[in-house]
Residue frames relative to the residue before (quaternion, step in Angstrom):
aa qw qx qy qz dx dy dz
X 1.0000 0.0000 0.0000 0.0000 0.00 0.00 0.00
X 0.4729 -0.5869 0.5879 0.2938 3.84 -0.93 0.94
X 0.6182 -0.5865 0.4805 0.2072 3.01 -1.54 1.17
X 0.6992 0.5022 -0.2049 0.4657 3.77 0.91 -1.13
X 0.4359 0.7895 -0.2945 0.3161 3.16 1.66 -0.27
X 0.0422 -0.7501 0.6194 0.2278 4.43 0.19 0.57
X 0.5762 -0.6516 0.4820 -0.1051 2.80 -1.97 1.42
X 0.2968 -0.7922 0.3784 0.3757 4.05 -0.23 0.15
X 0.5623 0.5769 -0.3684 0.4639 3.63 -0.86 0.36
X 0.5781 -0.6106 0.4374 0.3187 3.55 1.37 -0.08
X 0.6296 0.6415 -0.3599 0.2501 3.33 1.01 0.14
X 0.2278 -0.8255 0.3537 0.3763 4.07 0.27 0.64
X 0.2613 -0.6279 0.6797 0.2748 3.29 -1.14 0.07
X 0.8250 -0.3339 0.2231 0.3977 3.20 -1.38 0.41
X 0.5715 0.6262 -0.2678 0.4578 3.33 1.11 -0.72
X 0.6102 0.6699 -0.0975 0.4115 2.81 0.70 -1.59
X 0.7308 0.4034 -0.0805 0.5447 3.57 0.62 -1.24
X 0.3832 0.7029 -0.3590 0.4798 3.47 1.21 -0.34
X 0.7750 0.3596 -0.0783 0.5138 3.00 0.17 -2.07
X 0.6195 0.2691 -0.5209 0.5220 4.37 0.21 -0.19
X 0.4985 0.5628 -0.5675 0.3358 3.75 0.24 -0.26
X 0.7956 0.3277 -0.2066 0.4658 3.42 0.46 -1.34
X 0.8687 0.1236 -0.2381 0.4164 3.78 0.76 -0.09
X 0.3908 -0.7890 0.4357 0.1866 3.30 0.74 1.17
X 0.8883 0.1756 -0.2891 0.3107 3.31 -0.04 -1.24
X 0.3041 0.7002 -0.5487 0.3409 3.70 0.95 0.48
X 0.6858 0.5486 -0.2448 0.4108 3.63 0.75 -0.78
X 0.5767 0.4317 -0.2840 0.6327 3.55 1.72 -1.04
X 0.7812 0.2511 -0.3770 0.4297 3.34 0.30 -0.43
X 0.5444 0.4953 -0.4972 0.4595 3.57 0.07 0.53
X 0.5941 0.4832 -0.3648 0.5296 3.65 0.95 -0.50
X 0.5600 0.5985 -0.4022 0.4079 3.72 0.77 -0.79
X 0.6596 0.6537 -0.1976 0.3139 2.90 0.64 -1.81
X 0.6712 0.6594 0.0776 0.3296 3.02 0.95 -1.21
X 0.7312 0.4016 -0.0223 0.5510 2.92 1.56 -1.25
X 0.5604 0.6301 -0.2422 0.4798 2.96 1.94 -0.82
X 0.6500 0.5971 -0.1860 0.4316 3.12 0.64 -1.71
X 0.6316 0.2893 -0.2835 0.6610 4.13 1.17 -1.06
X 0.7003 0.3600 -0.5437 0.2903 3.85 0.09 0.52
X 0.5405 0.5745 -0.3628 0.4962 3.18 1.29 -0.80
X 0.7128 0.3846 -0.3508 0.4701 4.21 0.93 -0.28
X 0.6081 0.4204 -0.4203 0.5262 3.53 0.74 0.07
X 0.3913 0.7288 -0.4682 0.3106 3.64 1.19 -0.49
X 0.7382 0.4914 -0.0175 0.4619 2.23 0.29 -2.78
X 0.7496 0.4697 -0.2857 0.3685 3.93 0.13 -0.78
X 0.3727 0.7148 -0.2220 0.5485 3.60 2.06 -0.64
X 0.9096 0.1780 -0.0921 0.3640 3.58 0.09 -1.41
X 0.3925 0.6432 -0.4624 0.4673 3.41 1.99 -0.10
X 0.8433 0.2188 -0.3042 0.3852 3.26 0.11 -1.02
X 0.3651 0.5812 -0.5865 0.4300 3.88 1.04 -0.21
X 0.5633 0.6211 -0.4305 0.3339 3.66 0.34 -1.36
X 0.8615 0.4887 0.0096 0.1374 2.58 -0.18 -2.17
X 0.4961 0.6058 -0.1388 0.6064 3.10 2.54 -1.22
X 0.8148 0.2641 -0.1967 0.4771 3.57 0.03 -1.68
X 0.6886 0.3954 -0.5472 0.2647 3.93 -0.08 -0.28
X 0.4687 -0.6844 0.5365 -0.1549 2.36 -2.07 1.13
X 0.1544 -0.6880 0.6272 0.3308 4.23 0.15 0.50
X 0.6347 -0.5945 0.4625 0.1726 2.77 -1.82 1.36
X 0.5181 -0.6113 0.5073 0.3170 3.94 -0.85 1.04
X 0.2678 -0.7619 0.5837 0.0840 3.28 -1.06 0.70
X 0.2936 -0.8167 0.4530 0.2041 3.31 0.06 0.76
X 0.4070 -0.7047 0.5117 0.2754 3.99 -0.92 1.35
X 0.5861 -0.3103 0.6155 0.4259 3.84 -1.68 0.76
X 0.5247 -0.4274 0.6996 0.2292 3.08 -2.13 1.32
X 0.3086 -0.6402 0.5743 0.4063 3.54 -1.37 0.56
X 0.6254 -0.6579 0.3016 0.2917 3.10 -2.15 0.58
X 0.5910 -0.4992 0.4817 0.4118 3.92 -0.87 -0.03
X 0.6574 -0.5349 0.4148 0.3310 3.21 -1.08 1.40
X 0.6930 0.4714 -0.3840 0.3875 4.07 0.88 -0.85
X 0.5699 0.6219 -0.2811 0.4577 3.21 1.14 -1.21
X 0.7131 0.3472 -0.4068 0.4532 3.82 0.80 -0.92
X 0.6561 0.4894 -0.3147 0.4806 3.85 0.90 -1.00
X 0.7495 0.2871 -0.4323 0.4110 3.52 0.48 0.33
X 0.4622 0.3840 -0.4332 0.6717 4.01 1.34 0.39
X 0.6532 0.4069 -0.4585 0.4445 3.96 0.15 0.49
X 0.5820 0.3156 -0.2517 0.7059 3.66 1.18 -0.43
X 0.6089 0.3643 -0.4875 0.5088 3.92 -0.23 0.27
X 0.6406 0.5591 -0.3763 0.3680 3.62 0.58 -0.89
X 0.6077 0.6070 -0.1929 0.4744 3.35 1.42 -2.05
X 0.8347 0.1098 -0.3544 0.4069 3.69 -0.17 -0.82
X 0.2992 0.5572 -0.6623 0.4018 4.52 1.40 0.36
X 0.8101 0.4273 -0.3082 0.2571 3.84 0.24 -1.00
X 0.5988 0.6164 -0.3083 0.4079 3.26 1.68 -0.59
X 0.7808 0.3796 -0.2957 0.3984 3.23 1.05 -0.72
X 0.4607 0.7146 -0.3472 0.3957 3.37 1.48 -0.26
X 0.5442 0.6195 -0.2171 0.5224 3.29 1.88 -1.27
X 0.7740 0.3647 -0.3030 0.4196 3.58 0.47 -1.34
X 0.6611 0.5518 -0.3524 0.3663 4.01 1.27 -0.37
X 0.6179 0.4284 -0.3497 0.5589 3.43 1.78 -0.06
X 0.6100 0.5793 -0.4121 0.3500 3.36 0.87 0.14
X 0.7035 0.5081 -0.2544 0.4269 2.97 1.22 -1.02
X 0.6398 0.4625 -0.4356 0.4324 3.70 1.50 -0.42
X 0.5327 0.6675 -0.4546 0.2531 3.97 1.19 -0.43
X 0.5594 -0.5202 0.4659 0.4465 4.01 -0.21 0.30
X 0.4161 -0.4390 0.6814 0.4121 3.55 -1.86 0.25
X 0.7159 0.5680 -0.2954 0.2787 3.24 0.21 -2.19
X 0.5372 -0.5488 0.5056 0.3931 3.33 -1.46 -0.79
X 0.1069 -0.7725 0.6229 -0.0621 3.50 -0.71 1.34
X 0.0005 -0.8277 0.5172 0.2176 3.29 -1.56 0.33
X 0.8320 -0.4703 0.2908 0.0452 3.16 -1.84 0.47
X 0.5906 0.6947 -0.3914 -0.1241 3.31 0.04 -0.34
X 0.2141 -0.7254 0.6225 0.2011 3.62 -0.97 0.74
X 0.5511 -0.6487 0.5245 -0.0218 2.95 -1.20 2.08
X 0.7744 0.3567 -0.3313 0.4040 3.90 0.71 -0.45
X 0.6022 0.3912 -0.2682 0.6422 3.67 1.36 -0.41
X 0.3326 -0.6478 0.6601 0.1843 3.81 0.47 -0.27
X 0.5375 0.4443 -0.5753 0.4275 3.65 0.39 1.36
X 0.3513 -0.6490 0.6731 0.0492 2.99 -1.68 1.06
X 0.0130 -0.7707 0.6334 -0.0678 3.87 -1.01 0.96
X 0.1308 -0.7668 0.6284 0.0114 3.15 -0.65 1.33
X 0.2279 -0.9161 0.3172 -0.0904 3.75 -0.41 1.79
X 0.0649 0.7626 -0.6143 -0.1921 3.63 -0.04 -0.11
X 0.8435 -0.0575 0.0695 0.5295 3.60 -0.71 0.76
X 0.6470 -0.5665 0.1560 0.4859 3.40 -0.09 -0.40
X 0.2514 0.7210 -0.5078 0.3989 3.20 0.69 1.49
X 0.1971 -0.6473 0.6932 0.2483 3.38 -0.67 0.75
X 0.0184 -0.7883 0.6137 0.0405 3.11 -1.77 0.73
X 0.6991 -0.0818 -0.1916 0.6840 3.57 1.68 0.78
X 0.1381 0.7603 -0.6322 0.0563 3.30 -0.76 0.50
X 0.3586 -0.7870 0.4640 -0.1914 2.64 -0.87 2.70
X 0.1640 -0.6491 0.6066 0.4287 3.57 -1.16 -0.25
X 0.0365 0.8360 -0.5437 -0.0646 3.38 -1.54 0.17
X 0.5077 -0.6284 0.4747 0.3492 3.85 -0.88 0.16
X 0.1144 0.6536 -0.7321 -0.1542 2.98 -1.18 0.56
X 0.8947 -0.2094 0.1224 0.3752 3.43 -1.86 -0.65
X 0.5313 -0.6553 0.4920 0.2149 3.39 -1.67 0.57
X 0.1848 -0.7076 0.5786 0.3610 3.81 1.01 -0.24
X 0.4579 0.6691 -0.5826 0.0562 3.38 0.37 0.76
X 0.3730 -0.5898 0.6357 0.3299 4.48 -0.65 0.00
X 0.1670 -0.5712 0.8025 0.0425 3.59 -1.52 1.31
X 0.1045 0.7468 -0.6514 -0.0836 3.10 -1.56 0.02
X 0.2989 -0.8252 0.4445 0.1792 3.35 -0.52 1.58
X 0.4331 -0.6262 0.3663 0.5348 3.94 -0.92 -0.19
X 0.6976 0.4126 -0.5188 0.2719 3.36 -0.27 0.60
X 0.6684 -0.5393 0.1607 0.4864 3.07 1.29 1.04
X 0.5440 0.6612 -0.4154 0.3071 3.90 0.82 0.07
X 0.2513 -0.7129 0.6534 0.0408 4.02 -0.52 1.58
X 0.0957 0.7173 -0.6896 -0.0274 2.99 -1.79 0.78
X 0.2129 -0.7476 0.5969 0.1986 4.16 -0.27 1.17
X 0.3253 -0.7930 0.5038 0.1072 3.24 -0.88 0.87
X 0.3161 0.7632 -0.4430 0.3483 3.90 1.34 0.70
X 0.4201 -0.5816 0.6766 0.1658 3.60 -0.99 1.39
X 0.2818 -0.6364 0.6924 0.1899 3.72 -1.21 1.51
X 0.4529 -0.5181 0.7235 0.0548 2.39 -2.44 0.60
X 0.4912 0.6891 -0.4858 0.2189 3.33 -1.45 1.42
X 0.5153 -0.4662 0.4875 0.5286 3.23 -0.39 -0.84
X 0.0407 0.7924 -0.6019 0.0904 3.44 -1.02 1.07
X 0.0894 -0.7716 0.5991 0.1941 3.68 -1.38 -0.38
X 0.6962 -0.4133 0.4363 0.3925 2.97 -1.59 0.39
X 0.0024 -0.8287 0.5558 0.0655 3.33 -0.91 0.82
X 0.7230 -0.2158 -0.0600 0.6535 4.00 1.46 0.16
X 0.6561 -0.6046 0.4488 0.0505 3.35 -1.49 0.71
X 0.2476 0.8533 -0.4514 0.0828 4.26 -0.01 0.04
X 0.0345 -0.8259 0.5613 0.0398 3.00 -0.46 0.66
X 0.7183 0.1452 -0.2408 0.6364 3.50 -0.79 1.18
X 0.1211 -0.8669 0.4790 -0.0666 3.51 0.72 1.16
X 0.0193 0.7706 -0.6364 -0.0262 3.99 -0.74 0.45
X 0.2987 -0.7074 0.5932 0.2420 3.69 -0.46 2.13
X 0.3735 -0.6536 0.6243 0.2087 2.88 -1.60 0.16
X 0.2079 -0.8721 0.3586 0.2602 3.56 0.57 0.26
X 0.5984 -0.6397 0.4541 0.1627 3.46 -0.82 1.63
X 0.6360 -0.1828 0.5402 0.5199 4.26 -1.61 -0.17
X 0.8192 0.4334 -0.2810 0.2495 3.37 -0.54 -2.01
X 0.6494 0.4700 -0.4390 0.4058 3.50 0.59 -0.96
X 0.7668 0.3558 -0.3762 0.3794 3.93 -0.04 -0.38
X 0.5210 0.5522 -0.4664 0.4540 3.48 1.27 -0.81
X 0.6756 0.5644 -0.3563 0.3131 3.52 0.38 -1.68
X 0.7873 0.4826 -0.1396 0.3574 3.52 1.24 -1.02
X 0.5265 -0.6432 0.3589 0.4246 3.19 1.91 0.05
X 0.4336 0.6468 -0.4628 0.4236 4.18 1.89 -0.03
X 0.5176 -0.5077 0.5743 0.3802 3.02 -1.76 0.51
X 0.4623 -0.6244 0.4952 0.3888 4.24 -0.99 0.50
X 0.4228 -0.6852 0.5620 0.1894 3.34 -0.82 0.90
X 0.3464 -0.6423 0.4475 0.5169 4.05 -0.63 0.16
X 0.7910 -0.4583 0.3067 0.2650 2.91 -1.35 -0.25
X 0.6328 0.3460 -0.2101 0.6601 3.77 0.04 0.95
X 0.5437 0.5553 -0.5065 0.3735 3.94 0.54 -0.13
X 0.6459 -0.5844 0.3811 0.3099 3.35 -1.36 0.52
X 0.7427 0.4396 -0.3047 0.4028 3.47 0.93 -0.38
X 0.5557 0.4779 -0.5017 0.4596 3.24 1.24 0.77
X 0.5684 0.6763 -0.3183 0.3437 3.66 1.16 0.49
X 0.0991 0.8806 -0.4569 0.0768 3.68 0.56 0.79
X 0.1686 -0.7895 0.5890 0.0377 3.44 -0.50 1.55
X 0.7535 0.4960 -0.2463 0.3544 3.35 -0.65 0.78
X 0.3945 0.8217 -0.2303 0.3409 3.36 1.83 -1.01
X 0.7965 0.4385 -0.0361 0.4147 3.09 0.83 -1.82
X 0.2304 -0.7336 0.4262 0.4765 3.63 1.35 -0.64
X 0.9013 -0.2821 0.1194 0.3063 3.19 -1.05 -0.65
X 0.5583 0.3371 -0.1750 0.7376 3.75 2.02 -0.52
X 0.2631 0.6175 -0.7222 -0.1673 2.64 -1.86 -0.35
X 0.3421 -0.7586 0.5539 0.0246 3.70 -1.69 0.47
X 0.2722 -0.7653 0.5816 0.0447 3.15 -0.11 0.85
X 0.3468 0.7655 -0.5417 0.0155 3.26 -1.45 0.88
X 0.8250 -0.2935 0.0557 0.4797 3.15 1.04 1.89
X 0.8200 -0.2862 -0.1887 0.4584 3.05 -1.42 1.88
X 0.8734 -0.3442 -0.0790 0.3354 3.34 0.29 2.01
X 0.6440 0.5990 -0.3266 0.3461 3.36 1.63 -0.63
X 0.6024 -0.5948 0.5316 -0.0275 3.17 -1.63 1.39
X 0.0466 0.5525 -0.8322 -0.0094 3.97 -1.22 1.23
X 0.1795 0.7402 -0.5933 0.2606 3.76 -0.78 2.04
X 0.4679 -0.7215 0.4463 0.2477 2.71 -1.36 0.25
X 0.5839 -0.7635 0.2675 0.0680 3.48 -1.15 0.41
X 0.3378 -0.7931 0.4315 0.2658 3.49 -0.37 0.47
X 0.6603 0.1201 -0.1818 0.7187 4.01 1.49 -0.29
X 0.4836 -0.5625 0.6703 -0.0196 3.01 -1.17 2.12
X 0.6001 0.6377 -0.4055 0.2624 3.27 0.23 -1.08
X 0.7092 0.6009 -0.0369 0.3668 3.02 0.76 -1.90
X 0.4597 0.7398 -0.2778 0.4052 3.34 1.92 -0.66
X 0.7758 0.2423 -0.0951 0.5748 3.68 -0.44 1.41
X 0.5840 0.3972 -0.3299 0.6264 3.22 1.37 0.20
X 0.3109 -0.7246 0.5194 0.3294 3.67 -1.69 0.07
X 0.1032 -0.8299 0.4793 -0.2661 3.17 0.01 1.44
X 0.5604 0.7778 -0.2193 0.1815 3.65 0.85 -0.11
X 0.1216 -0.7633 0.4893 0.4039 3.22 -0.24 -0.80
X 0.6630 -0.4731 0.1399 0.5631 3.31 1.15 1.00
X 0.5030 0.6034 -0.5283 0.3223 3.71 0.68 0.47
X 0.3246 -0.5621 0.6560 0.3850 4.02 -1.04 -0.18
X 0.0251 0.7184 -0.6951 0.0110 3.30 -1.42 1.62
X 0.4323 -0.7573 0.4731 -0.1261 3.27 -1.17 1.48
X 0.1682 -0.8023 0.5027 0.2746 3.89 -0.26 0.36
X 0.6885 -0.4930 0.0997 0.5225 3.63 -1.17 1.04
X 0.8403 0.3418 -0.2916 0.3033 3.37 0.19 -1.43
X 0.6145 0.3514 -0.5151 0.4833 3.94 1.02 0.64
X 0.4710 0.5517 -0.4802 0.4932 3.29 0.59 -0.24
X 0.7272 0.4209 -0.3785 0.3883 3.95 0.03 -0.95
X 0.4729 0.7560 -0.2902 0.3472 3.60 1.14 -0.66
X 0.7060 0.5344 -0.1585 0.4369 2.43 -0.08 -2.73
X 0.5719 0.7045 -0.2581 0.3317 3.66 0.91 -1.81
X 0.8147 0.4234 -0.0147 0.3958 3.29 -0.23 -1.61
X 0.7608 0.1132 -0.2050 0.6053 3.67 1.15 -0.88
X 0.7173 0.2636 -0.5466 0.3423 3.35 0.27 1.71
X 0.6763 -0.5563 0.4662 0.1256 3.33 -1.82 0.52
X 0.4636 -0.5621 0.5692 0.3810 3.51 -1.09 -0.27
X 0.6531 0.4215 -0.2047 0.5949 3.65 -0.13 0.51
X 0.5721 0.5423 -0.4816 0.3829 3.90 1.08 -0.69
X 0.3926 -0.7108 0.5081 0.2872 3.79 -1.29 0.64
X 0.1750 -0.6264 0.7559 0.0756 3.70 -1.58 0.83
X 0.3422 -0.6669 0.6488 -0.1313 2.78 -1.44 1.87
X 0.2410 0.8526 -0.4634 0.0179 3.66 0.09 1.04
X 0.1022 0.8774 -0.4621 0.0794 3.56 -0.54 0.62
């Protein structure tokens, strides 16, 4: 490389030096330059973090508190929101006697207004899924709603469903054969309250308080015989 030759990085070569000889102030101004450019970056680097250090979310100022009237008259507004809310659930609770059941505890409450007048344990459904081989599914879960007695029996005779023989590994019997008749199954009541499901009784107490069903409500004799006796066709079942 020739000696006279300028270099990168700002450095002169002999050349190089030549040329600040003859124009001096190129050299002052390039130092200026220079000096500026690193104040203007501490500047800028100065107010980022000032920024970044001093800010502050803006105070929110708190609600004046209220006047002792102001609270005693949103305590009586509350009182008659609660009174009438009170008289619109009364009026939906039955006179008669209705019952209850509450599907996640497996208790059964047989009610007049808001009187308890037996409160039982009982099974309800297993959420459990059969599936048969020709491709037929049955969930075995006791619905939830509003329901009613629809008929009454006493000494009850199941009739046994597909599921019971499938569930058991039996060949299905047709329909009307004797071994789909099972006296006893049901205990000693039973209640009907729509697309086949059953408040009965039971043949494994044990099992009582457990979900274990096929989506009927099962009941031991001496609540079951109750539950029985103080209701009606037409009484309402409250399941949930």
């Amino acid at each position: 490389m020739a000696e006279d030759t300028p270099v990168a990085g700002g450095i002169l070569t002999p050349a190089g030096e030549e040329g600040a000889r003859r124009f001096p102030w190129l050299a002052a101004l390039l130092v200026v330059l220079v000096a500026l450019l690193a104040s203007a970056s501490a500047a800028l680097f100065f107010l980022t973090r000032s920024a970044t250090v001093e800010w502050r979310p803006a105070a929110v100022a708190p609600p004046p508190p209220a006047s002792p009237d102001t609270l005693v008259q949103e305590v009586k507004s509350l009182a008659k929101e609660r009174e009438k809310i009170a008289r619109r659930l009364d009026g939906r609770i039955p006179k008669d006697a209705y019952i209850l059941v509450d599907t996640s505890q497996n208790r059964l409450y047989l009610k007049k207004g808001a009187e308890v007048l037996r409160e039982a344990v009982c099974s309800t459904g297993s959420y459990k899924l059969l599936e048969s081989p020709d491709g037929r599914r049955w969930f075995f879960q006791t619905p939830r709603g509003r329901f009613r007695v629809l008929g009454k029996q006493e000494n009850p005779v199941w009739i046994k469903p597909d599921w019971a023989f499938i569930e058991e590994g039996e060949p299905v019997p047709p329909k009307g054969a004797p071994e789909r008749y099972d006296a006893g199954a049901l205990g000693l009541y039973a209640m009907s309250f729509g697309n086949g499901y059953l408040i009965h009784g039971t043949l494994f107490r044990r099992t009582l308080g457990q979900s274990v069903t096929h989506g009927c409500v099962r009941l031991d004799d001496d609540d079951l015989e109750v539950v029985y006796k103080s209701s009606k066709v037409g009484t309402p079942v409250f399941i949930y």
